[in-house]
C-alpha positions in Angstrom: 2.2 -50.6 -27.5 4.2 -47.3 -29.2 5.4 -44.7 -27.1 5.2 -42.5 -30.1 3.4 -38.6 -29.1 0.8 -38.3 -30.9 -0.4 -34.8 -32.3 -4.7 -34.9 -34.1 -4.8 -31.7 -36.3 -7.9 -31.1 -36.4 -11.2 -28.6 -36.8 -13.6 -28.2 -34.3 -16.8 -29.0 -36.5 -15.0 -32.2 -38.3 -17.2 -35.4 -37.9 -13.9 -37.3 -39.3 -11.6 -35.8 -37.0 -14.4 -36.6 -34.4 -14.0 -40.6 -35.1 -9.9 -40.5 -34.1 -10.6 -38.6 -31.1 -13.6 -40.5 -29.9 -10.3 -44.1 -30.6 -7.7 -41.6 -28.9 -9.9 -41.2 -26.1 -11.2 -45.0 -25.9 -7.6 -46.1 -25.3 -6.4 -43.7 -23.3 -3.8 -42.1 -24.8 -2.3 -38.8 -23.9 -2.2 -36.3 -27.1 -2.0 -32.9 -28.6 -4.5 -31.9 -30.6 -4.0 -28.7 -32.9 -7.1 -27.0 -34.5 -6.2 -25.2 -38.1 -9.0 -22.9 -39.9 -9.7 -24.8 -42.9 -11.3 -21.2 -44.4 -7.6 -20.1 -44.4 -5.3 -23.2 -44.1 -2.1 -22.8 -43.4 1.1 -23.9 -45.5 2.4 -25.9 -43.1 -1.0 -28.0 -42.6 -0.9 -27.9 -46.8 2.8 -29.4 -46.2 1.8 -31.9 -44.0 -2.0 -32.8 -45.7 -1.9 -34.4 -49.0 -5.9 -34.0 -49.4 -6.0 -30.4 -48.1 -8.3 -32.1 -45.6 -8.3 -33.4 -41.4 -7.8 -35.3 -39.7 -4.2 -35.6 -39.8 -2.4 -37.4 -37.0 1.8 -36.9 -37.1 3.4 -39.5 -34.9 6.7 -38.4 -33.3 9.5 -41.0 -34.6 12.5 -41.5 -32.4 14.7 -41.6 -34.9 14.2 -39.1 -38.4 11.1 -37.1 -39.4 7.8 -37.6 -37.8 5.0 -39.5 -39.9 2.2 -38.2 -40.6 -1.0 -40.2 -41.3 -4.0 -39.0 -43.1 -7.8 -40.4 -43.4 -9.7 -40.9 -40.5 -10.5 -45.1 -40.9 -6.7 -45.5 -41.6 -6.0 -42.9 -38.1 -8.4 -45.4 -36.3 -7.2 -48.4 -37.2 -3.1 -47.8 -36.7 -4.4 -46.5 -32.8 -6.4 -50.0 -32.7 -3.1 -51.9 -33.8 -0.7 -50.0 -31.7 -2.3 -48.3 -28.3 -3.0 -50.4 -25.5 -6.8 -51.1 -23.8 -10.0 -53.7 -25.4 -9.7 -54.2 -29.9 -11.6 -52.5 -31.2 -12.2 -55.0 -34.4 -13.4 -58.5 -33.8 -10.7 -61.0 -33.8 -12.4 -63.2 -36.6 -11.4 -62.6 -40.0 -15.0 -63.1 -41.2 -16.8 -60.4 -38.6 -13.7 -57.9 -38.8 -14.4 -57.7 -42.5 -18.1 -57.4 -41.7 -17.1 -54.7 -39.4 -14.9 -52.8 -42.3 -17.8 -53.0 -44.9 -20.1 -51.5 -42.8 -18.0 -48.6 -41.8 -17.5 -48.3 -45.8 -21.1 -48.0 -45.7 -20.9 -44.9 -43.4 -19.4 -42.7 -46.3 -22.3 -42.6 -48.1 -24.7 -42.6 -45.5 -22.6 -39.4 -43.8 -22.6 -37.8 -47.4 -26.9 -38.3 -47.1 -27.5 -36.9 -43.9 -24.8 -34.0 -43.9 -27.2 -32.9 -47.5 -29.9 -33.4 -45.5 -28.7 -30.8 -43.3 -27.4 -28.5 -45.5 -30.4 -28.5 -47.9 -31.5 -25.2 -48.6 -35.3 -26.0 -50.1 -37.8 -28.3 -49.4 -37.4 -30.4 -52.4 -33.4 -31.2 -51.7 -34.4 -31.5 -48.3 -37.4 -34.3 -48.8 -34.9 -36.3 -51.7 -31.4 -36.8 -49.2 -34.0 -37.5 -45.7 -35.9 -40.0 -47.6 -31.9 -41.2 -49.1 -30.7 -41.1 -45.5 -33.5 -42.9 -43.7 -33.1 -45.5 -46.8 -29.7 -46.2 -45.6 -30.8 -46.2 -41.8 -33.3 -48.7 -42.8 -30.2 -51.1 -43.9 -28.3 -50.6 -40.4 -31.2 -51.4 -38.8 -31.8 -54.8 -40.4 -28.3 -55.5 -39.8 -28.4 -54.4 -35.4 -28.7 -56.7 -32.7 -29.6 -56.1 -29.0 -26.8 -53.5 -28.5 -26.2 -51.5 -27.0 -23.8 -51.1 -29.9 -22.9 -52.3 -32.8 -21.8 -55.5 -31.8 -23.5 -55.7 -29.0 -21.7 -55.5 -25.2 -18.0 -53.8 -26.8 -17.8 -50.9 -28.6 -15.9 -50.7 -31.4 -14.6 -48.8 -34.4 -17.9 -49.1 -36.2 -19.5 -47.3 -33.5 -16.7 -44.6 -33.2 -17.0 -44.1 -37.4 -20.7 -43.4 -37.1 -21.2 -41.6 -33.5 -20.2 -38.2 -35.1 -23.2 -38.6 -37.5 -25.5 -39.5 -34.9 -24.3 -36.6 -32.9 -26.0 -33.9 -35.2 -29.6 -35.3 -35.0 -29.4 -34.7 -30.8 -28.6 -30.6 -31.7 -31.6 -30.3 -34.1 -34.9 -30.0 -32.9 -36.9 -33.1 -32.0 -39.7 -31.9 -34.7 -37.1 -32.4 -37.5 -34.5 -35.5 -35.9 -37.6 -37.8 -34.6 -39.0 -38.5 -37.7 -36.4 -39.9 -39.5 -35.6 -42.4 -36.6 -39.2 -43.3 -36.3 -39.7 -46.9 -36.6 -35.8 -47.6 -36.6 -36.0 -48.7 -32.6 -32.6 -50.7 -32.7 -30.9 -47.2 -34.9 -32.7 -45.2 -32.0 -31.3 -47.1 -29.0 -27.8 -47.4 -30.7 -27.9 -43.5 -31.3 -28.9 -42.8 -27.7 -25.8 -45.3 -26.7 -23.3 -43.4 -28.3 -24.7 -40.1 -27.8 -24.1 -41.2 -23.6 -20.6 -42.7 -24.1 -17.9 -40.3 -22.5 -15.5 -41.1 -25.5 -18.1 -39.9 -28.0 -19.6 -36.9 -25.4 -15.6 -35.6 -24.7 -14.7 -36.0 -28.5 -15.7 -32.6 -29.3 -15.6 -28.7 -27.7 -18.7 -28.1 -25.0 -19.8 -25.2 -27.1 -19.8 -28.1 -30.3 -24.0 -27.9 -30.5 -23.7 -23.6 -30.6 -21.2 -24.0 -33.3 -22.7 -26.5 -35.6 -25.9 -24.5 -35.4 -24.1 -21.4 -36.2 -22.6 -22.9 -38.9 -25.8 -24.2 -40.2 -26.9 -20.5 -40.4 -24.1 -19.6 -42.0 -24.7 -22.2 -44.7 -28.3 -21.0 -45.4 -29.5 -24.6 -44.2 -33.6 -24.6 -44.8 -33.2 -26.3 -41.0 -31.7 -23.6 -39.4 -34.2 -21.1 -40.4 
């Protein structure tokens, strides 16, 4: 295990950032995290950032300049590799690489439901919740007994798409139940996440006023 300090830069709202907290947390391991307004970013974040974009993770070296890591998948899997407490991947080459395609399968299905929630008329709005639920569908197929992904251990997959889930518990129930209707095993894997103290301590207690805020801002149809 590295003794390296660890610093997230970060933004409050970020579902990505959201997935290397939620590993940080899950293994314990003391860190700074530094928030940067992404409105206005800063030329040292632009130093450090090739995309422009967080999370960022620098890791103090002991010896020259720190490094500095970028991406969230790539964040979460060096803290798997190199902090202590349970893997996070399965130790079979077969079901780790299960495990990685489906968390490639989150990009998509986070770029669905964020245009779901940012739609701003009915049509847009109908197209990417009937794309989303599509893609729900899929996970749901693919589920067992939980309560997470693979079953008893929670594991990166469930820390990549725990942000996600997170959104549908701030909207209303009128507009977040129907899409999980009929998806029992996505329903009861939501709920799982949404109660994990990782997942729950991964973000700001003011996180559900902020996004909605944001959603106003936006002109989301959902936040009217």
């Amino acid at each position: 295990m590295t003794n390296n300090s660890l610093t997230l830069i970060s933004h409050p709202l970020c579902p990505f950032v959201q997935r290397a907290a939620i590993v940080l947390l899950e293994k314990g391991v003391v860190f700074e995290r530094i928030n940067v307004d992404l409105s206005a970013k800063p030329d040292w974040f632009l130093a450090l950032s090739p995309t422009g974009r967080v999370p960022v993770m620098k890791v103090s070296q002991p010896i020259g300049e720190d490094a500095i890591l970028f991406e969230s998948v790539v964040i979460c899997e060096y803290l798997n590799e190199t902090q202590g407490g349970a893997a996070m991947y399965p130790d079979d080459a077969l079901s780790r690489a299960r495990h990685r395609a489906w968390i490639e399968f989150a990009t998509q299905t986070m770029a669905e439901g964020w245009q779901f929630l940012h739609a701003k008329d009915t049509a847009t709005a109908d197209d990417k919740r009937a794309a989303f639920r599509d893609r729900l569908a899929k996970l749901e197929a693919e589920l067992g007994d939980g309560p997470y992904f693979a079953g008893a251990d929670f594991g990166l997959v469930d820390a990549v798409y725990a942000p996600l889930f997170r959104y549908f518990g701030i909207l209303d129930a009128a507009i977040s139940a129907p899409i999980f209707d009929g998806l029992p095993r996505v329903t009861a894997w939501r709920a799982a996440l949404a109660n994990r103290p990782s997942v729950k301590d991964a973000v700001l207690d003011t996180y559900p006023q902020l996004f909605r805020e944001h959603l106003r801002q936006q002109g989301a149809m959902i936040a009217a």
